[in-house]
C-alpha positions in Angstrom: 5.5 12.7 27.8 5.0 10.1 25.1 3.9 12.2 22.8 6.8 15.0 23.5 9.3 12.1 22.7 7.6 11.6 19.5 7.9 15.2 18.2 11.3 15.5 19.2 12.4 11.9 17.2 10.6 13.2 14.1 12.1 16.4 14.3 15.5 14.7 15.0 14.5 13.4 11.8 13.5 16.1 9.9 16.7 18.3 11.0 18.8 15.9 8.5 17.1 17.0 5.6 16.8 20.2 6.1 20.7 20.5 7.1 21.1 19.0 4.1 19.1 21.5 2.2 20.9 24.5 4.2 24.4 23.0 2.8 23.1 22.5 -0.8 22.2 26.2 -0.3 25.3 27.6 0.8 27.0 25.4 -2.0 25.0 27.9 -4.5 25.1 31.4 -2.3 27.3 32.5 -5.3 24.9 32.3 -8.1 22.7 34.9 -7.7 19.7 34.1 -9.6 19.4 30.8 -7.7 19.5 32.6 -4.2 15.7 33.5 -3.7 14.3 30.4 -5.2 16.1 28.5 -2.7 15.4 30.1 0.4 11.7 29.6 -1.0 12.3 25.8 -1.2 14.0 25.7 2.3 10.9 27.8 3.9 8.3 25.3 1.8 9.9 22.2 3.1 10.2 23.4 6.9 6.5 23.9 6.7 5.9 20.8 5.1 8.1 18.7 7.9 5.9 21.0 10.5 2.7 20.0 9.1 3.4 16.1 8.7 4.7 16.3 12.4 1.1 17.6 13.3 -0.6 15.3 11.8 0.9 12.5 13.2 -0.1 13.7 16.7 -3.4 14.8 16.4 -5.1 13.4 13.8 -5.6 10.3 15.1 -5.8 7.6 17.8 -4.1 5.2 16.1 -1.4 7.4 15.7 -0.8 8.3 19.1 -0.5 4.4 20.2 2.9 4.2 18.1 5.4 1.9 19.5 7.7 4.9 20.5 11.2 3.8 19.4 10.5 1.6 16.4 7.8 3.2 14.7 8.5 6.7 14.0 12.4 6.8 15.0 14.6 6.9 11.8 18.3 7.9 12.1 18.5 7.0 8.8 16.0 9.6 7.3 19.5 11.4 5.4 20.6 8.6 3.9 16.9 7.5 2.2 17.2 10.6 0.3 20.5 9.7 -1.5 19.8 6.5 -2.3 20.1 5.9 -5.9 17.0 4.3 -8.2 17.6 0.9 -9.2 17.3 -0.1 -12.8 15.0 -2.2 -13.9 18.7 -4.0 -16.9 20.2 -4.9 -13.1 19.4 -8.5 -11.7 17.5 -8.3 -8.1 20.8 -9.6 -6.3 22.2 -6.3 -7.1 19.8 -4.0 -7.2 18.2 -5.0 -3.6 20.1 -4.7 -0.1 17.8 -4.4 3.0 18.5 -4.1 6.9 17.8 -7.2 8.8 14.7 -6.0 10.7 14.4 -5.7 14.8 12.5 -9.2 16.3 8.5 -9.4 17.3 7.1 -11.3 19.2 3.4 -11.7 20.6 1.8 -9.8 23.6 1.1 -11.8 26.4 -2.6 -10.6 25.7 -2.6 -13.2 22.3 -2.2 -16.1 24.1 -1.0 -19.4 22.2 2.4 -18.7 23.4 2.3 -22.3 25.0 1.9 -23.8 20.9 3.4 -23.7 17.9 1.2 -22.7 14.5 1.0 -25.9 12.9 0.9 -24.5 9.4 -1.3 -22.1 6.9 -4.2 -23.7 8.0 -4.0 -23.1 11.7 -7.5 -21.1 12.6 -5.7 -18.5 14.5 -3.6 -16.9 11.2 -4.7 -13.7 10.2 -4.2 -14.2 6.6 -2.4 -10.8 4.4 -2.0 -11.4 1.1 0.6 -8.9 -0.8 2.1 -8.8 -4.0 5.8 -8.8 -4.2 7.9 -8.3 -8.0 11.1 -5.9 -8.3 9.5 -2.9 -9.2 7.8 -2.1 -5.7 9.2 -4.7 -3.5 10.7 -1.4 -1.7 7.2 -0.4 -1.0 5.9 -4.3 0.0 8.9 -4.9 2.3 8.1 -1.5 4.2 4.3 -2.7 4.0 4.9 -5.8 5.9 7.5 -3.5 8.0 4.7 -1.5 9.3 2.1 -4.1 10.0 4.5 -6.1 12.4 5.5 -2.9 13.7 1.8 -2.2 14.7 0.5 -5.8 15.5 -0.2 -7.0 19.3 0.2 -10.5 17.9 2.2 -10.1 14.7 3.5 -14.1 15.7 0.2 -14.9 14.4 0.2 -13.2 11.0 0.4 -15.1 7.8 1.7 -13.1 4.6 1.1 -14.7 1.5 3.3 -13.0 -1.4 2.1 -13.7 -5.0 5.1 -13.4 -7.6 5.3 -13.5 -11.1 9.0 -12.4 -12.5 11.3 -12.9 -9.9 12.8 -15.6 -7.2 12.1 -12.9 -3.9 12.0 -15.1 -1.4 15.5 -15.8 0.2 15.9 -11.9 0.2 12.6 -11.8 2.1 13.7 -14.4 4.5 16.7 -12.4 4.9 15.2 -9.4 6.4 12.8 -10.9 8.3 13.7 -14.3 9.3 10.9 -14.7 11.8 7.9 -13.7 9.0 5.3 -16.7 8.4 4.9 -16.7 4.8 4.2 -18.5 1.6 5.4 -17.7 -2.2 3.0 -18.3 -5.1 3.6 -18.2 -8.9 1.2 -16.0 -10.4 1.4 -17.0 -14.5 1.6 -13.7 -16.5 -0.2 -15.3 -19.3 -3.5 -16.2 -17.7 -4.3 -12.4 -18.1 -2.2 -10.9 -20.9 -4.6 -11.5 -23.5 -7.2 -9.9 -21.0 -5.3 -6.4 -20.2 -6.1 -3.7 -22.2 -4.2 -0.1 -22.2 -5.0 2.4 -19.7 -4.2 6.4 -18.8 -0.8 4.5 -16.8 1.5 1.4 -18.1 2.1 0.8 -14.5 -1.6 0.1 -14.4 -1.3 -2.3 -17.1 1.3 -5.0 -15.4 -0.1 -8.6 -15.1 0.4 -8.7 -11.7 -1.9 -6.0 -10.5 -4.6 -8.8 -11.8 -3.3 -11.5 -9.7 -5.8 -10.0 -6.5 -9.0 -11.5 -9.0 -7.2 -15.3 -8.6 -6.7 -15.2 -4.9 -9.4 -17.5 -4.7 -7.9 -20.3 -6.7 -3.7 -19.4 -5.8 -4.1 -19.9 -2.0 -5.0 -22.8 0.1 -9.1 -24.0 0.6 -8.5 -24.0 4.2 -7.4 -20.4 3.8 -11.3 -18.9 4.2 -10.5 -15.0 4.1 -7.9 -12.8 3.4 -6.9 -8.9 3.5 -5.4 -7.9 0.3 -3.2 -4.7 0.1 -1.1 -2.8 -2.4 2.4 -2.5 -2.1 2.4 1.3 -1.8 0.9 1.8 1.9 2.1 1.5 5.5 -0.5 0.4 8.3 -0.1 2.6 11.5 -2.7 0.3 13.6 -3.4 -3.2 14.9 -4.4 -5.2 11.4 -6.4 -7.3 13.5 -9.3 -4.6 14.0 -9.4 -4.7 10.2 -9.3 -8.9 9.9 -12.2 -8.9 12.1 -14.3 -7.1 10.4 -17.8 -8.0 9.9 -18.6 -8.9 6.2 -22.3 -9.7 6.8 -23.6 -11.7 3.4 -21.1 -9.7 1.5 -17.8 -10.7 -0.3 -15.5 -8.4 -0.3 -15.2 -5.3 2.5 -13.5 -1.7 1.4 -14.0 1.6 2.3 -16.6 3.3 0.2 -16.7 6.6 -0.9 -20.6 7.2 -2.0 -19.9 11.3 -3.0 -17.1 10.1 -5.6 -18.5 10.8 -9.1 -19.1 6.9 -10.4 -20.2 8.0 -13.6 -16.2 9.1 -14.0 -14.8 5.4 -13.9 -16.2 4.3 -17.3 -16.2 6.1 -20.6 -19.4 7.5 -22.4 -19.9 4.5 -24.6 -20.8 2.3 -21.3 -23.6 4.5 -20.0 -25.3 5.1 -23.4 -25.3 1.2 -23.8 -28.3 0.2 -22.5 -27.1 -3.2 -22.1 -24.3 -2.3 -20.4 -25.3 0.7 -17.8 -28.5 -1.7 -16.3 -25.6 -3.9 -14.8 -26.0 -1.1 -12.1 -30.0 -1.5 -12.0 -31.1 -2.2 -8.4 -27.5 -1.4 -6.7 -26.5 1.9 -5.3 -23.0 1.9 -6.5 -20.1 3.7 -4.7 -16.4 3.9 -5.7 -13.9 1.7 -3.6 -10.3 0.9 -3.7 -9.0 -2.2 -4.4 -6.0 -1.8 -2.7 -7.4 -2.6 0.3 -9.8 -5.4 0.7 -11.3 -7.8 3.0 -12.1 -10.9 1.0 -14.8 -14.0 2.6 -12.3 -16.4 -0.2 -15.2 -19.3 1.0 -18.4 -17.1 -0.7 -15.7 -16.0 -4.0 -15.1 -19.8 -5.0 -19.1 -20.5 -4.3 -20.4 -17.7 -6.8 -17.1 -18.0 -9.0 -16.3 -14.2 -9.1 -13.0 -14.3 -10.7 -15.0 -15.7 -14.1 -17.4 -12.8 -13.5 -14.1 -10.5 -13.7 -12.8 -11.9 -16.8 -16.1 -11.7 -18.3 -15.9 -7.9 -18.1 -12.7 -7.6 -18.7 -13.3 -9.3 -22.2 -15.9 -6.9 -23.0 -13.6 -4.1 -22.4 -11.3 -5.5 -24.8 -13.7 -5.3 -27.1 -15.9 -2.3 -26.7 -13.5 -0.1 -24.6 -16.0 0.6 -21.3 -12.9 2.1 -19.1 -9.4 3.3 -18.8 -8.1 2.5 -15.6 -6.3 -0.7 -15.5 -8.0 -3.3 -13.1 -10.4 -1.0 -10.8 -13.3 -0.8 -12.7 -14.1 -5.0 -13.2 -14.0 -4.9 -9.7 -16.9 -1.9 -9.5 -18.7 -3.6 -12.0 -19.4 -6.6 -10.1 -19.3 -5.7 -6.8 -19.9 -1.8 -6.6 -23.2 -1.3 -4.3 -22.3 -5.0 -3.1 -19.6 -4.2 -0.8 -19.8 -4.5 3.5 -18.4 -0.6 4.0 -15.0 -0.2 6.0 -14.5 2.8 8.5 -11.9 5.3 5.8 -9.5 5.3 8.5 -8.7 1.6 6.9 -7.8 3.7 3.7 -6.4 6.9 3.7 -5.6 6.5 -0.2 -4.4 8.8 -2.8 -1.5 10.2 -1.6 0.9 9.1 -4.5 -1.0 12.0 -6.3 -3.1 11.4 -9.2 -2.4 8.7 -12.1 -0.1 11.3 -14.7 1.7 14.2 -12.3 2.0 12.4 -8.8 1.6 15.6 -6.9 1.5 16.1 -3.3 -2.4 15.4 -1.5 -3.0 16.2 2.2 -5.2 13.3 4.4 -8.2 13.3 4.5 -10.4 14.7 7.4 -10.3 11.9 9.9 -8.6 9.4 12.2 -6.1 7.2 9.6 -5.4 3.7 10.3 -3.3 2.6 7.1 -1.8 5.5 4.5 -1.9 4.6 0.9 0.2 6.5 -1.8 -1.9 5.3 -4.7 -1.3 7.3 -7.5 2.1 7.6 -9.8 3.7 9.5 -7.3 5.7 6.8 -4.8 7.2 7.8 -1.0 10.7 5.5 -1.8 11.3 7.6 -5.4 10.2 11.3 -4.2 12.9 10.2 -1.0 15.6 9.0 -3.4 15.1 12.3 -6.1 15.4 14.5 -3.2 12.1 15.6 -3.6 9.9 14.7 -0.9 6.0 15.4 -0.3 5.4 16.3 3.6 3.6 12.9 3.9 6.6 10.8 2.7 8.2 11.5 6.1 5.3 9.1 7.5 6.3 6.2 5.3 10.1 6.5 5.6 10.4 5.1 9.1 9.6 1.5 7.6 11.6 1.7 4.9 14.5 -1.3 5.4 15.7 -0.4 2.4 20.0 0.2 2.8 22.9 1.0 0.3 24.3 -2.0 -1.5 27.4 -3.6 -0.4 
């Protein structure tokens, strides 16, 4: 019965666009050339709607334990798709308007209830760290949306938002007056001189660096942290994934050993010698660093962020790579990483790095979605030209017309 409720909201949902696509096409019934090439579009997106639907129900567990009317409802699904783009000349004051989101509050199952957290260092935080900066603060705000949505005990979740350009935190406390959180200045100048161009300027923004200085931004107490990107909603319990067992390793990620390695770094870095042995000994797999468990106490000890800069020095020099801030992180820790279950990163969705085109999941149960890639759910919604999967991110989405 659950699930029947659950089709019938998303299709509630779904209904709004198309209506609006059935209007747009009656608006043009007079020019004649446009007539078939519409009724193609309609019959695509239907199918598209129909297919994300499916997925949500049967592709996963973690799916089907969806809090019924916050999670996937969204009366509001028309109105995401007119929203205009903001520009990056306005200040955030204007560009930004958010809905006040709906209370949590802990299961009776978390226990603690009886105490107050005393603070960041309390030992019962489970520590997210998130970048937040004007660009894709849509896409962090829905982030954090969907791991409260999904948390048994989201009372006892601690977000930790690293900022560089931008004073974000009275909108933040707006919208979510309840959230436990912490601001911290990430200086754009510590890297600048570091970053070197890549196939994407998006890829080349300080701030996508600032995941190598967690160690040395957050507090000592704070012993481990998930890092995520700002471009992903979690559909499960984030405490499965805190608890994950790291073993002697660093950092956690789901690995994907059948990815072509050799593909992350140019032709120059495997006919070095010197520079292709750093993978002598290690079976290295491709891993996303968009979502990462990191033992912070084992980082300061080795002094991995130096290790970072090191490489990213030598690219500067010798141009090893062309993708932004991935590949320091394979260098040092690729065939060194505790290996995640891939539900923890269904990733690639936004497409690749140049067109953004529409991907499908992959085979599996899906825990967290990730639109890594150019392509990104809030600006496909807005243009009026939605992938199928966007429809999954959309109900998190606090985004609301300005005042």
């Amino acid at each position: 019965m659950a699930d029947l409720k659950r089709i019938l909201l998303f299709f509630r949902s779904s209904l709004f666009i198309l209506l609006a696509d059935w209007l747009d096409f009656k608006s043009k019934k007079k020019k004649r050339r446009g007539i078939c090439s519409s009724k193609i579009l309609w019959i695509r997106r239907f199918s598209g709607f129909f297919f994300a639907a499916m997925l949500m129900i049967i592709l996963s567990p973690s799916l089907h334990s969806f809090p019924p009317a916050e999670a996937i409802k969204s009366s509001h699904l028309d109105s995401y798709l007119r929203l205009p783009s903001y520009q990056a000349s306005h200040s955030s004051k204007d560009r930004f308007s958010f809905r006040k989101a709906s209370g949590f509050r802990n299961a009776d199952e978390c226990g603690f209830t009886d105490r107050k957290i005393t603070g960041v260092c309390d030992p019962s935080l489970v520590h997210v760290a998130i970048t937040l900066d004007v660009v894709y603060l849509r896409g962090s705000m829905a982030a954090v949306h969907s791991i409260l949505q999904h948390s048994l005990c989201p009372e006892n979740i601690f977000f930790h938002f690293i900022v560089s350009d931008a004073d974000l935190e009275t909108l933040v406390r707006s919208t979510i007056p309840q959230l436990k959180f912490k601001v911290y200045y990430f200086d754009p100048e510590i890297v600048r001189n570091l970053i070197s161009s890549s196939v994407r300027q998006a890829l080349e923004q300080p701030l996508n660096y600032a995941r190598n200085y967690l160690a040395d931004l957050l507090e000592p107490c704070v012993r481990r942290v998930i890092y995520l990107d700002s471009d992903l909603v979690v559909v499960d319990d984030i405490t499965k994934l805190w608890i994950t067992n790291l073993g002697s390793r660093t950092i956690g990620a789901p690995e994907y050993c059948h990815a072509n390695f050799t593909n992350y770094f140019t032709g120059g870095f495997w006919s070095d010698q010197q520079f292709s042995r750093t993978f002598k000994g290690r079976k290295p797999c491709y891993f996303n660093t968009g979502v990462m468990v990191i033992d912070l106490v084992k980082w300061r000890r080795v002094g991995y962020t130096k290790r970072i800069e090191r490489w990213m020095q030598i690219q500067k020099r010798y141009r090893i790579y062309e993708l932004g801030s991935l590949p320091p992180f394979l260098l040092v820790f690729a065939g060194r990483v505790a290996p995640i279950e891939h539900r923890w990163n269904q990733h690639g969705l936004g497409g690749d790095n140049v067109k953004g085109s529409c991907r499908e999941l992959h085979p599996g149960p899906v825990s967290l979605l990730h639109w890594s890639g150019s392509g990104k759910p809030w600006l496909r919604l807005d243009s009026n030209r939605p992938c199928p999967l966007d429809a999954l991110w959309a109900p998190y989405d606090l985004y609301g017309h300005p005042h």
